[in-house]
Backbone as JSON, one array per atom type, in Angstrom:
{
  "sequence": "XXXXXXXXXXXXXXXXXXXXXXXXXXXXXXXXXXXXXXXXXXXXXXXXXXXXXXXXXXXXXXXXXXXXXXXXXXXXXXXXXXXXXXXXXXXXXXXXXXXXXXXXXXXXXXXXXXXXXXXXXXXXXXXXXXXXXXXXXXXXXXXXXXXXXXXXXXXXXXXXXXXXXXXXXXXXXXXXXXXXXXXXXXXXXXXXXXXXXXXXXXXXXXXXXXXXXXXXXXXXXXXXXXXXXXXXXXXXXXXXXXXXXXXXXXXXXXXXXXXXXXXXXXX",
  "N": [[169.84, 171.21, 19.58], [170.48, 169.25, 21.88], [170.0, 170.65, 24.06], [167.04, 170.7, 23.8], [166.31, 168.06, 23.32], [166.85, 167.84, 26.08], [164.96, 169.4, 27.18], [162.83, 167.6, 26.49], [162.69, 165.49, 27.25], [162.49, 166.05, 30.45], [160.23, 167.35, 30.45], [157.95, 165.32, 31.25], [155.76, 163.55, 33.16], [157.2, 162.87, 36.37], [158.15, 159.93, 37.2], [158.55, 159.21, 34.74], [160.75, 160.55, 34.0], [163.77, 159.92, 32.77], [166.2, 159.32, 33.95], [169.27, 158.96, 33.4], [169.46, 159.54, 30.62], [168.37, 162.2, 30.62], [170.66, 163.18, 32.17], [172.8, 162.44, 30.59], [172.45, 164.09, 28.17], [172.26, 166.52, 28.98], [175.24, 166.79, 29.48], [176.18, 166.0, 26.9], [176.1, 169.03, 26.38], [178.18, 169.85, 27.15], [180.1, 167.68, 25.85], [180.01, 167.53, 22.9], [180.45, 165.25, 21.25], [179.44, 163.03, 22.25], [178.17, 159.77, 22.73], [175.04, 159.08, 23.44], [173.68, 156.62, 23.43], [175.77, 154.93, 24.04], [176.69, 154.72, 26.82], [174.17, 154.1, 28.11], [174.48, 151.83, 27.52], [176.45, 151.1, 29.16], [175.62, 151.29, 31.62], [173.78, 149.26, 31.23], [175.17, 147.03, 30.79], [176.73, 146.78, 33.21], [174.49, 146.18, 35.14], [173.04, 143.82, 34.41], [175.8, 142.58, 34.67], [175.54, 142.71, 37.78], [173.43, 141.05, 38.6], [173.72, 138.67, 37.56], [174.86, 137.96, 39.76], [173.46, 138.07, 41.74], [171.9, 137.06, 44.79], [169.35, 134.14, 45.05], [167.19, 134.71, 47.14], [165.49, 137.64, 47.32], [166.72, 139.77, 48.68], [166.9, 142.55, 50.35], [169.37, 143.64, 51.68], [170.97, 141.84, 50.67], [171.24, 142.38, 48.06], [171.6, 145.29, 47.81], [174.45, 145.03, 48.94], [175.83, 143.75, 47.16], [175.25, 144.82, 44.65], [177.28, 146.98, 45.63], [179.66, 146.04, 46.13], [180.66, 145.18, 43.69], [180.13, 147.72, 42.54], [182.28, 149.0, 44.37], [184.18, 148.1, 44.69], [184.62, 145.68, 42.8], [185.32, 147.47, 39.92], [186.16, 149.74, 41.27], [184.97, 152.45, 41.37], [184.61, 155.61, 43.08], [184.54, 158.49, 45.31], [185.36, 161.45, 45.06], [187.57, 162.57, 46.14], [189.62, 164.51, 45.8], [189.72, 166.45, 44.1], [187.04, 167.79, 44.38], [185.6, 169.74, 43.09], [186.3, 169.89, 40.51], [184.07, 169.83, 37.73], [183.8, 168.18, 36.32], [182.9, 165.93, 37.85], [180.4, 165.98, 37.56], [179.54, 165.31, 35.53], [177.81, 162.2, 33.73], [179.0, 161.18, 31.85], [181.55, 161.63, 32.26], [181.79, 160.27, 34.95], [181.12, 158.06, 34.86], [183.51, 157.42, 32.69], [185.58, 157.76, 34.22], [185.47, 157.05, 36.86], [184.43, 158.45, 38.82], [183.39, 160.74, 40.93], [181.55, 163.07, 42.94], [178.66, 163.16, 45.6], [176.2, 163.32, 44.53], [175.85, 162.71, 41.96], [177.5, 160.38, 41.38], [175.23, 158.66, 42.76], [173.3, 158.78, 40.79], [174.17, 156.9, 39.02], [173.97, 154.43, 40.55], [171.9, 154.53, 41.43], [170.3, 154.22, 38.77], [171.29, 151.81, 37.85], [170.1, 150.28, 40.18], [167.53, 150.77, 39.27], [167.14, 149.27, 37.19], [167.96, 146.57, 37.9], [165.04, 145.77, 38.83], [164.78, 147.24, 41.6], [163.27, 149.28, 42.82], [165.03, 152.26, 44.26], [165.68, 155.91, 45.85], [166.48, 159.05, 45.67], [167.87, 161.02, 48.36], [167.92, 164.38, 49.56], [169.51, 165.4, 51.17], [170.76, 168.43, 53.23], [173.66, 169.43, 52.0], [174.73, 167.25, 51.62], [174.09, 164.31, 49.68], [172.27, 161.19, 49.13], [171.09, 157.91, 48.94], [168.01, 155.52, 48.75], [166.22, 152.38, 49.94], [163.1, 152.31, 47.73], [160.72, 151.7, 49.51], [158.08, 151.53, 52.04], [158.91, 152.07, 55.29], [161.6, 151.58, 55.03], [164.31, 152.34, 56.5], [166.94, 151.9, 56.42], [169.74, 153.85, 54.46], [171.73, 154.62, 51.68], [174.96, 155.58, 50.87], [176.52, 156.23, 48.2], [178.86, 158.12, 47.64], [180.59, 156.81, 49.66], [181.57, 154.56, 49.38], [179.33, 152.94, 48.9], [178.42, 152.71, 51.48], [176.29, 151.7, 54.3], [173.33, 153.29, 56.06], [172.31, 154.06, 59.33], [168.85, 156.01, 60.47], [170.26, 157.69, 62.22], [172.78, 157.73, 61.97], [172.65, 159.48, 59.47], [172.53, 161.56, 60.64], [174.98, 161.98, 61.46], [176.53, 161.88, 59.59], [175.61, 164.66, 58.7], [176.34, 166.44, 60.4], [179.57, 165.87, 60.2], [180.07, 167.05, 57.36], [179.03, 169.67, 57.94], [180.98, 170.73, 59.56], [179.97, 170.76, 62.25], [177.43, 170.65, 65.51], [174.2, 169.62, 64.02], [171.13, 169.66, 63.85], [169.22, 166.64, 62.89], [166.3, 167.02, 60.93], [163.37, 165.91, 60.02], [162.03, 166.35, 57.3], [164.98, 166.24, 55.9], [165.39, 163.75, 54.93], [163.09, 163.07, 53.27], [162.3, 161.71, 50.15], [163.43, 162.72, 46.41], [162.21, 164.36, 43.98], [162.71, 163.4, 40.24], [163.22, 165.06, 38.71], [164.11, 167.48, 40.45], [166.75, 166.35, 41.44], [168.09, 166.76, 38.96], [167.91, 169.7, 38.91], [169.57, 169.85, 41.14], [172.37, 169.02, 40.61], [172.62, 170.76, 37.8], [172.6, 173.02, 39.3], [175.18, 172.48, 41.49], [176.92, 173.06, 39.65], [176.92, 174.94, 38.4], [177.59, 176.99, 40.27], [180.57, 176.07, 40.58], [181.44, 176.81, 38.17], [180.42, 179.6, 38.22], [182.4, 180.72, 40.31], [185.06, 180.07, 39.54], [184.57, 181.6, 37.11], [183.68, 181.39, 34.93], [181.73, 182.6, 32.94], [180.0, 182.48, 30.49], [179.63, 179.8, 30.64], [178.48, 179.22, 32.66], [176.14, 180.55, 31.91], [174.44, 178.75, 30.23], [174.24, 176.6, 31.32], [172.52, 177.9, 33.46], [170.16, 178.26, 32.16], [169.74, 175.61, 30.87], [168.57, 175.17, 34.04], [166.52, 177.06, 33.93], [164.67, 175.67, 32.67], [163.66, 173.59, 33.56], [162.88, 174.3, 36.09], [161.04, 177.29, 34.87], [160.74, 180.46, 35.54], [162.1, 180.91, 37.93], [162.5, 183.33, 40.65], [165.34, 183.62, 41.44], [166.94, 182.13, 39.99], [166.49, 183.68, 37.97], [167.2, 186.0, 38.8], [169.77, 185.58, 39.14], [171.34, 184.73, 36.45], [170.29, 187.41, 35.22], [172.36, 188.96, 36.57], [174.97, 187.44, 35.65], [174.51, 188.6, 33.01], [174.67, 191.3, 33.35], [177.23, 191.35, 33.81], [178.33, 190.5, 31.71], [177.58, 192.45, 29.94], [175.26, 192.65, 28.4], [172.88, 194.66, 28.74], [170.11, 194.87, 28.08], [168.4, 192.23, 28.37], [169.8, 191.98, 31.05], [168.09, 193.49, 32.52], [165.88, 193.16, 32.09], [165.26, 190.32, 33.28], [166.38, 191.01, 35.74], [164.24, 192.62, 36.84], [161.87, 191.49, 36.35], [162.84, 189.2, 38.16], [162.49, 191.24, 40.49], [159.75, 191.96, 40.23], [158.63, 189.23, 40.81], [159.78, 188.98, 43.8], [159.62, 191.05, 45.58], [159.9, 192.16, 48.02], [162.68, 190.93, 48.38], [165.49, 190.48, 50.44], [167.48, 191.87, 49.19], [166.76, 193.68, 47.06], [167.04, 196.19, 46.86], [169.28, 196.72, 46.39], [169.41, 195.21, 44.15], [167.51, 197.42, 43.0], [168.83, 199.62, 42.41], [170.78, 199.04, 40.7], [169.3, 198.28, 38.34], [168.13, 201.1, 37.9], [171.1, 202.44, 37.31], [171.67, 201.09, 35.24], [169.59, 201.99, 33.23]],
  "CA": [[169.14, 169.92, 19.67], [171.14, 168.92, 22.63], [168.97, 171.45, 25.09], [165.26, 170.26, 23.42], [165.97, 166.63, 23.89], [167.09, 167.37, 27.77], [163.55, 169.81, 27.81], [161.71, 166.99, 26.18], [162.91, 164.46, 28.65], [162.17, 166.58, 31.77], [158.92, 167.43, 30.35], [157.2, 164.21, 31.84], [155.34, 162.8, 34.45], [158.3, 162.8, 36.73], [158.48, 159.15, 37.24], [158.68, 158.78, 33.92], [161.45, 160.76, 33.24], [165.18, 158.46, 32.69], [167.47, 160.11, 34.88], [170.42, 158.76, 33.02], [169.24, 160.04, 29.51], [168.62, 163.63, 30.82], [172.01, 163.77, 33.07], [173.16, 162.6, 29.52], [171.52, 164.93, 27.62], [173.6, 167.74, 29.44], [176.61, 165.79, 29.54], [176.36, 166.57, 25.64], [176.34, 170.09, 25.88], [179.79, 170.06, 27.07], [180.9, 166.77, 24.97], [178.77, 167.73, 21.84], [180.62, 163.76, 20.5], [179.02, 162.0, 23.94], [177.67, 158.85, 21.84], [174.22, 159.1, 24.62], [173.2, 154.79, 23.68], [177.43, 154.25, 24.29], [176.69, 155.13, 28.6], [172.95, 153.58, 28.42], [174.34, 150.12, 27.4], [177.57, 150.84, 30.18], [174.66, 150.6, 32.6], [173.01, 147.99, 31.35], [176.47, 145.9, 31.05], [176.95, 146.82, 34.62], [173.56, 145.82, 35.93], [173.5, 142.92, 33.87], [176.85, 141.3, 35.63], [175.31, 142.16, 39.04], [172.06, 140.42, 38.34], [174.16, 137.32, 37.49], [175.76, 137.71, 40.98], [172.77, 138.42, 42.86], [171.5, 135.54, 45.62], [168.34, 134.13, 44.82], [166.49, 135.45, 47.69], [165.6, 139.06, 47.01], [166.78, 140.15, 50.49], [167.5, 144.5, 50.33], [170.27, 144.02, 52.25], [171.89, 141.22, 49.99], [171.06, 143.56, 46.83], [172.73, 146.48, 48.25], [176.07, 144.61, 49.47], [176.28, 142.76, 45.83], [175.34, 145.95, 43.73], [178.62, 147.58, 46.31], [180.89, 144.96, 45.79], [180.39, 145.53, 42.14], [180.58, 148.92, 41.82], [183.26, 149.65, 44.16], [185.59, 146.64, 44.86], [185.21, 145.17, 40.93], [185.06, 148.3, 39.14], [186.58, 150.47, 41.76], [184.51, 153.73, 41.5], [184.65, 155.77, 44.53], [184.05, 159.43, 45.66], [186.44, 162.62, 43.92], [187.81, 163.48, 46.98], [190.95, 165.16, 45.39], [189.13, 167.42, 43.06], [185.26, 167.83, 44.59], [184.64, 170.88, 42.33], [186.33, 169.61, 39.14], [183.5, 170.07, 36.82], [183.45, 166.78, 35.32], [182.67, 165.0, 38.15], [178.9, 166.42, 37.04], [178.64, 164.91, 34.12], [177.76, 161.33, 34.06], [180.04, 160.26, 30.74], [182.63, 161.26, 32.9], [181.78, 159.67, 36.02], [181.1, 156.44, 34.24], [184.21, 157.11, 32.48], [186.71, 158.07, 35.23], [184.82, 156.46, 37.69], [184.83, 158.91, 40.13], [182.13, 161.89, 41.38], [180.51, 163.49, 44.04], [177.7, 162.32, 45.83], [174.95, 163.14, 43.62], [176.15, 161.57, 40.47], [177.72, 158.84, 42.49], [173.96, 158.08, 43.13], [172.25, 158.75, 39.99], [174.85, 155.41, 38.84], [174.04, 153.73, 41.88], [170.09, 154.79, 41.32], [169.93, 153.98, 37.55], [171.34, 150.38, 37.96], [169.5, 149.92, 40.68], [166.16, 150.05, 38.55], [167.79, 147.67, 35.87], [167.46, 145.23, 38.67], [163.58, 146.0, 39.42], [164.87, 146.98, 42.59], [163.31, 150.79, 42.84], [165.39, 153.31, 44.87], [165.23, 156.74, 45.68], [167.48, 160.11, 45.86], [167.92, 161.36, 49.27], [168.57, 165.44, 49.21], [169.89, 166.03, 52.11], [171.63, 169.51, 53.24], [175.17, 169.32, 51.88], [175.09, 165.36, 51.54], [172.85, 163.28, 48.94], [172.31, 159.71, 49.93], [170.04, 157.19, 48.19], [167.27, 154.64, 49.83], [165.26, 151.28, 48.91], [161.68, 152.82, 47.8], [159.53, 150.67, 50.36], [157.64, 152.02, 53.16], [159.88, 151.86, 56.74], [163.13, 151.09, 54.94], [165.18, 151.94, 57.53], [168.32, 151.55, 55.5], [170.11, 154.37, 53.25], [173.55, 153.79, 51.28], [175.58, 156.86, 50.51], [177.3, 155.77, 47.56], [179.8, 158.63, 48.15], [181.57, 156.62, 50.46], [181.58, 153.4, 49.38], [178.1, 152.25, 49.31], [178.15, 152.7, 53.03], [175.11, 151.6, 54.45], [173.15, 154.3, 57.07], [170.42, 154.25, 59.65], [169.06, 157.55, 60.64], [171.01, 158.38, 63.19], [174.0, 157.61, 61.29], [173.02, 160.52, 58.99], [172.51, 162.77, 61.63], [176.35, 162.15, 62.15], [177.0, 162.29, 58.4], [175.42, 165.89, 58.72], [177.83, 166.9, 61.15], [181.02, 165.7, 59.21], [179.65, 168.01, 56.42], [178.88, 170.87, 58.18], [181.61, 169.93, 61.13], [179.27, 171.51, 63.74], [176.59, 169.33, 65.19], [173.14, 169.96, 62.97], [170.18, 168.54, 64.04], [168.5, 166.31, 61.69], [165.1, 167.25, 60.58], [162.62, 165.03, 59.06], [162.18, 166.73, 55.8], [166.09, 166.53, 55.67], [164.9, 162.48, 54.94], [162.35, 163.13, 52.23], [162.71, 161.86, 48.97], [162.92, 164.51, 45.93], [162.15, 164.01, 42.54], [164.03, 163.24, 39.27], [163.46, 167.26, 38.43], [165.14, 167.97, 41.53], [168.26, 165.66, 41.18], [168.87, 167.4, 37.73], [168.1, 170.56, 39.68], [170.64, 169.63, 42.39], [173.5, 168.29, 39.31], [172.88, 171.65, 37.65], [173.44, 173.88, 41.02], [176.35, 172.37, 41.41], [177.84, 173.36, 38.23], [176.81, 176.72, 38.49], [178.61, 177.87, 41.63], [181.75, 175.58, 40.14], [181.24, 177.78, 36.79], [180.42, 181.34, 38.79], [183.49, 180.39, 41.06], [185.6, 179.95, 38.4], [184.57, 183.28, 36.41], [183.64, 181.07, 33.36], [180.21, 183.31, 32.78], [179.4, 181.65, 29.48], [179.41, 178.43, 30.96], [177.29, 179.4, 33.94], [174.84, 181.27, 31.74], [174.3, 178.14, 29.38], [174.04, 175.93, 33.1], [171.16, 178.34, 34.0], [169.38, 177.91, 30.98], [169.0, 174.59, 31.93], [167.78, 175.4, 35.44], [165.05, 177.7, 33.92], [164.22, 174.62, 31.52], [163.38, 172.68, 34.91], [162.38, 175.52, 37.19], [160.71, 178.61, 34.64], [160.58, 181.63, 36.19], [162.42, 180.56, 39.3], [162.59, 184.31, 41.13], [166.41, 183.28, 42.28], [167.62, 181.75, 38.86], [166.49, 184.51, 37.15], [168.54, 187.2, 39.51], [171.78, 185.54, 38.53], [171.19, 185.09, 35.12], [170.66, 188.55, 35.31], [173.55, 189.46, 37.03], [175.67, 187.38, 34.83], [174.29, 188.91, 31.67], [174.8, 192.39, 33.34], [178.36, 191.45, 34.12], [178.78, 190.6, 30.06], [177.89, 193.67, 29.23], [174.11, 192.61, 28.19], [172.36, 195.16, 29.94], [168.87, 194.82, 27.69], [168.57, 191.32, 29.08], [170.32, 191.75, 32.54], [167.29, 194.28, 33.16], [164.42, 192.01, 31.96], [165.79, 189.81, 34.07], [166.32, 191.98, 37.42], [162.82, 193.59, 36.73], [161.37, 189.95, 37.01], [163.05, 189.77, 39.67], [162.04, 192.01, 41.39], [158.29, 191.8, 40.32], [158.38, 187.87, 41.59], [159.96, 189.02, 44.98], [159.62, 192.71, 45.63], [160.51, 192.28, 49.58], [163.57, 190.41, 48.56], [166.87, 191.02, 51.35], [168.45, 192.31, 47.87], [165.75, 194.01, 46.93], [167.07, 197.65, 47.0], [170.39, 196.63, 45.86], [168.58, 195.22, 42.83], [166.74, 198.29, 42.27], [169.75, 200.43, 42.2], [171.85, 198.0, 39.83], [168.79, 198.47, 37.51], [168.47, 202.25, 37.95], [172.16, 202.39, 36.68], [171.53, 200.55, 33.52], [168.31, 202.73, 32.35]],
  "C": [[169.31, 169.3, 21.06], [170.11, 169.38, 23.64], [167.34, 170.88, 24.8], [165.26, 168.94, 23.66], [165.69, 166.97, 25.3], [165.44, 168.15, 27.71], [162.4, 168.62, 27.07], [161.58, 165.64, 26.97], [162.43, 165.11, 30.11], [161.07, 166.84, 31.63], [157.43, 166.62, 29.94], [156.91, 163.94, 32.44], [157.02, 162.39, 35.13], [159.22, 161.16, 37.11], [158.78, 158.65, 35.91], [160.27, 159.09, 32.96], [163.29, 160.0, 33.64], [165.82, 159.6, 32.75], [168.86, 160.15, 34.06], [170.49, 159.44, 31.52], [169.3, 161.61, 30.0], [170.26, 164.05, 31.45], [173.09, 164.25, 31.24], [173.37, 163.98, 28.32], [172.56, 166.44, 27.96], [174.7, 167.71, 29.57], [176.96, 166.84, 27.68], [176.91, 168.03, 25.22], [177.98, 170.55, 25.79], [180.69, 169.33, 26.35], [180.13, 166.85, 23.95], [178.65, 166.46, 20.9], [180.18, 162.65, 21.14], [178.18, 161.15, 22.68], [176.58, 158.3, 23.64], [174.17, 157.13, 24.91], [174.88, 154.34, 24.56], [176.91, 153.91, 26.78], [175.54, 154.3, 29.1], [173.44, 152.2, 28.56], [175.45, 150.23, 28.43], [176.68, 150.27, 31.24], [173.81, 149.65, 32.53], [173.53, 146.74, 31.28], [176.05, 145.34, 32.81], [175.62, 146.29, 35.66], [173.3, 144.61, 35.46], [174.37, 141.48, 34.64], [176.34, 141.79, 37.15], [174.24, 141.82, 39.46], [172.51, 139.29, 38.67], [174.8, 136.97, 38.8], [174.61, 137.54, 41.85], [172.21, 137.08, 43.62], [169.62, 135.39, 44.78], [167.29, 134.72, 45.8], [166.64, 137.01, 47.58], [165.77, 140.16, 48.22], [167.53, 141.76, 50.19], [169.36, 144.46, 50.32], [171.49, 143.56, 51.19], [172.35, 142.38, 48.98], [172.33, 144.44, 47.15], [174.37, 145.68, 48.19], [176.77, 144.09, 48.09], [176.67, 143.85, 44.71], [177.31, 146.69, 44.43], [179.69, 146.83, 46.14], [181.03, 145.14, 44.32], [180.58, 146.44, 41.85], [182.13, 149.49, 42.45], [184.51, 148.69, 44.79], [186.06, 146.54, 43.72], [185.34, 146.21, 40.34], [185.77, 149.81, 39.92], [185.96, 152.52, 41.46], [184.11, 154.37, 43.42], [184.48, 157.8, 44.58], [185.41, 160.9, 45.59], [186.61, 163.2, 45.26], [189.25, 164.9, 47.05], [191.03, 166.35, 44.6], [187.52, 167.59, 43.12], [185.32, 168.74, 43.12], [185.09, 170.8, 40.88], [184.53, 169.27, 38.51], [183.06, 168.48, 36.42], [182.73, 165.63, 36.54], [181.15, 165.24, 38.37], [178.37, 165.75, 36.09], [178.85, 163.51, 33.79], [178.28, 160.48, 33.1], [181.27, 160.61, 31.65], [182.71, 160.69, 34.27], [182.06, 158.42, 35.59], [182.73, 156.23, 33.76], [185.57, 156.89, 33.72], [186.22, 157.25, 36.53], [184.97, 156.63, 39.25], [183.39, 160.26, 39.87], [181.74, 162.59, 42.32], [179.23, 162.62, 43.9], [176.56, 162.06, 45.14], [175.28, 162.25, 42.88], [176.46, 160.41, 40.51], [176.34, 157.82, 42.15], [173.13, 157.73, 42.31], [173.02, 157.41, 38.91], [174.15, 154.61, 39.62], [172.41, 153.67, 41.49], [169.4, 154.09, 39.95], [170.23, 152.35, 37.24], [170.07, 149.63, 39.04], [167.8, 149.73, 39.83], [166.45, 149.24, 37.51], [167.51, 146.68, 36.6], [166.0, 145.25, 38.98], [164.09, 146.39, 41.04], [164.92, 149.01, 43.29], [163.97, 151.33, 43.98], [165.05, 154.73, 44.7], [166.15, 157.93, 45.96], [166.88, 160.75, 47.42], [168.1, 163.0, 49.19], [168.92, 166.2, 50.4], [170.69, 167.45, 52.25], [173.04, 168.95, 53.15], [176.14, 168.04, 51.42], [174.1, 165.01, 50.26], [173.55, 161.57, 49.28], [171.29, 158.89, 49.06], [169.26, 155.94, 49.58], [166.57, 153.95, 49.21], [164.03, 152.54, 48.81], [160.75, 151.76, 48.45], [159.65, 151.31, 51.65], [158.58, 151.2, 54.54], [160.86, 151.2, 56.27], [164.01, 150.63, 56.05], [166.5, 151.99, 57.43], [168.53, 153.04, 54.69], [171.77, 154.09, 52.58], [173.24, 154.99, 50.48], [177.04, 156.09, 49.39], [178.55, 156.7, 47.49], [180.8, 158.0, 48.85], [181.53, 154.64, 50.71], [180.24, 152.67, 49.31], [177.82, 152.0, 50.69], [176.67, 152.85, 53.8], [174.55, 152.68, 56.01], [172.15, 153.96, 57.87], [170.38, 155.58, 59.92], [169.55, 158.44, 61.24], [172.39, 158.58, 62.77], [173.98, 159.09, 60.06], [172.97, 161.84, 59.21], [174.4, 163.23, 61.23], [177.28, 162.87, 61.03], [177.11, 163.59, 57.81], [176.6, 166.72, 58.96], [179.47, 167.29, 60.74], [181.04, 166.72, 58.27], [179.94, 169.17, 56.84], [180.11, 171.57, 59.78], [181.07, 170.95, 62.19], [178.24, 170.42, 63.83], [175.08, 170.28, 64.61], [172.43, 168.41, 63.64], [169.24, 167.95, 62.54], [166.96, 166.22, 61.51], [164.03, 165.97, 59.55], [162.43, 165.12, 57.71], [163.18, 166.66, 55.12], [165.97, 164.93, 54.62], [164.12, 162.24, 53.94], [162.57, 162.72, 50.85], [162.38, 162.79, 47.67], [163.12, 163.44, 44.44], [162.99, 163.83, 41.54], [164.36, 164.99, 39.18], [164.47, 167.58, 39.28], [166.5, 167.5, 41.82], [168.84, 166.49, 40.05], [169.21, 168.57, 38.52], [169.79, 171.08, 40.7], [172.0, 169.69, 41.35], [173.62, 169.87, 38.85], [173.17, 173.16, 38.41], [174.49, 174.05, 40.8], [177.21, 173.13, 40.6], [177.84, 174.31, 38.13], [177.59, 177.28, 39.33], [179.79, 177.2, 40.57], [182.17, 176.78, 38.92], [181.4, 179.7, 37.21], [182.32, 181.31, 39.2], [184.87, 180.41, 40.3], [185.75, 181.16, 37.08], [184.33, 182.68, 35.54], [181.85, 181.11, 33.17], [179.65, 182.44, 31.74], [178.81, 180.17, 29.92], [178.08, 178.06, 31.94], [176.08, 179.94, 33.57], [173.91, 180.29, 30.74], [174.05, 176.92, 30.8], [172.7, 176.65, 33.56], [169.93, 178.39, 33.13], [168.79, 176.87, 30.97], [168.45, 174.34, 33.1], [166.53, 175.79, 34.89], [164.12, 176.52, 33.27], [163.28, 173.8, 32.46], [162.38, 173.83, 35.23], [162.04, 176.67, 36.11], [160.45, 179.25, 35.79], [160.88, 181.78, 37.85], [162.73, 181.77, 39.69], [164.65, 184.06, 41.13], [167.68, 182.83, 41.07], [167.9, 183.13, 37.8], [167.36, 186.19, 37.28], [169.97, 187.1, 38.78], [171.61, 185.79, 37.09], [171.07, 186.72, 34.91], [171.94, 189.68, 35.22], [174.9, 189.08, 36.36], [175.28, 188.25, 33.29], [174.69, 190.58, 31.74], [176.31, 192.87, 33.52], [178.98, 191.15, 32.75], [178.36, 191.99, 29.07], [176.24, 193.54, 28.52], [172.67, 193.29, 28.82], [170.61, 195.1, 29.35], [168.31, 193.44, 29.01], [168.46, 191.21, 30.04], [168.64, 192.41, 32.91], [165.88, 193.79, 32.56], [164.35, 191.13, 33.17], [165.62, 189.72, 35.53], [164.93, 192.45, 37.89], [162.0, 192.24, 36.59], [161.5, 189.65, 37.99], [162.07, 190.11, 40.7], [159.91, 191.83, 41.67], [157.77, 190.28, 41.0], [158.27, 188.22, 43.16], [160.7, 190.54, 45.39], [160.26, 193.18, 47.27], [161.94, 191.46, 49.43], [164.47, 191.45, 49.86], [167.92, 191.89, 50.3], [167.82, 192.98, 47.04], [166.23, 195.26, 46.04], [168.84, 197.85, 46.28], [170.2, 196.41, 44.39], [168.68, 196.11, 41.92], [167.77, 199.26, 41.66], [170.54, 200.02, 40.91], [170.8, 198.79, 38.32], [168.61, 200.46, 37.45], [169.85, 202.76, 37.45], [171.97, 202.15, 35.46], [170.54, 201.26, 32.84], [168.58, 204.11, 32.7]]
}
């Protein structure tokens, strides 16, 4: 049930679909007792008391600094720098609860209050970083709730690049683009996958890509691993549906021939 809600939530006009319900939604699979309304009304507490704070002029900047004072002064949520790849800080009953995350999830808090206030934002998907931004033409402004609600201009996330990647990286315009809800889940379930591969906990990672394909069918790239995990459980019917998709998607792959061989083994 858990998996058909999240594909019946993602399978909407993308503005339509509630970020916080789908993150939810997968949250479940791993807490199968996640009470989904319990997290909906946390954020609507939380947006709520920083409504009642907010100035009467509807000034961006105020917004921002009031929503930040709120989330991470009063409420002290702040950025998992002690445990990035813990697992949990994916899944947005435990962000809310622990009140800690990486940057994505960070954001999709930060993003989901923010429309409680009418005050649309937008996911940033930068290489290696995610960042959020008002939705109004020549902002100008982004706030990386990662690090406090720290407010950016664009040169500032040139720099932010850098830190990331600690070499300097030029910043590209498309780097700037905003990306859809699909693609935030997208991004959320990534994550979890390497954490999961990385980790050797196959089941976990093959029930993680399941939800990718749910998003993304027949993603050439999803469907490799999946593969490759299913061929590493010993599922070789599967693995070689799989590989042989693959391959028929992207026949010039760089992995191509390595592929072919893998499957040549199994038949």
């Amino acid at each position: 049930m858990t998996m058909q809600n999240f594909y019946q939530e993602i399978h909407q006009p993308d503005a339509q679909i509630d970020l916080a319900k789908a993150s939810l939604y997968l949250a479940q699979q791993e807490y199968p007792k996640l009470d989904i309304d319990e997290y909906l009304n946390a954020l609507d507490t939380m947006a709520q008391e920083i409504k009642e704070r907010l100035p009467d002029s509807f000034y961006p900047l105020k917004i921002i600094q009031t929503i930040n004072h709120y989330l991470f002064e009063d409420l002290g949520f702040e950025g998992n720098r002690t445990d990035y790849y813990d697992p949990r800080n994916s899944f947005l009953n435990q962000v809310i609860d622990r009140r800690t995350g990486i940057p994505i999830t960070l954001s999709v808090v930060y993003l989901e209050i923010a429309k409680r206030l009418d005050f649309p934002m937008v996911g940033i998907g930068m290489p290696g970083h995610f960042i959020i931004r008002p939705n109004f033409e020549e902002a100008g402004i982004f706030v990386d709730a990662y690090n406090q609600g720290e407010i950016l201009f664009e040169q500032d996330c040139e720099q932010r690049l850098q830190e990331v990647y600690q070499q300097p990286v030029k910043l590209e315009p498309h780097f700037l683009e905003p990306v859809t809800n699909q693609q935030i889940l997208g991004r959320i379930l990534t994550n979890l996958k390497y954490i999961y591969l990385n980790g050797q906990q196959f089941f976990k990672a093959l029930t993680i890509l399941e939800y990718i394909l749910l998003i993304f069918p027949n993603h050439p790239l999803e469907l490799r691993d999946r593969g490759l995990i299913y061929y590493h459980l010993g599922e070789t019917q599967k693995a070689s549906q799989d590989l042989g998709f693959y391959l028929a998607l992207l026949p010039d792959a760089q992995d191509a021939q390595v592929i072919r061989q893998l499957l040549e083994k199994m038949n």
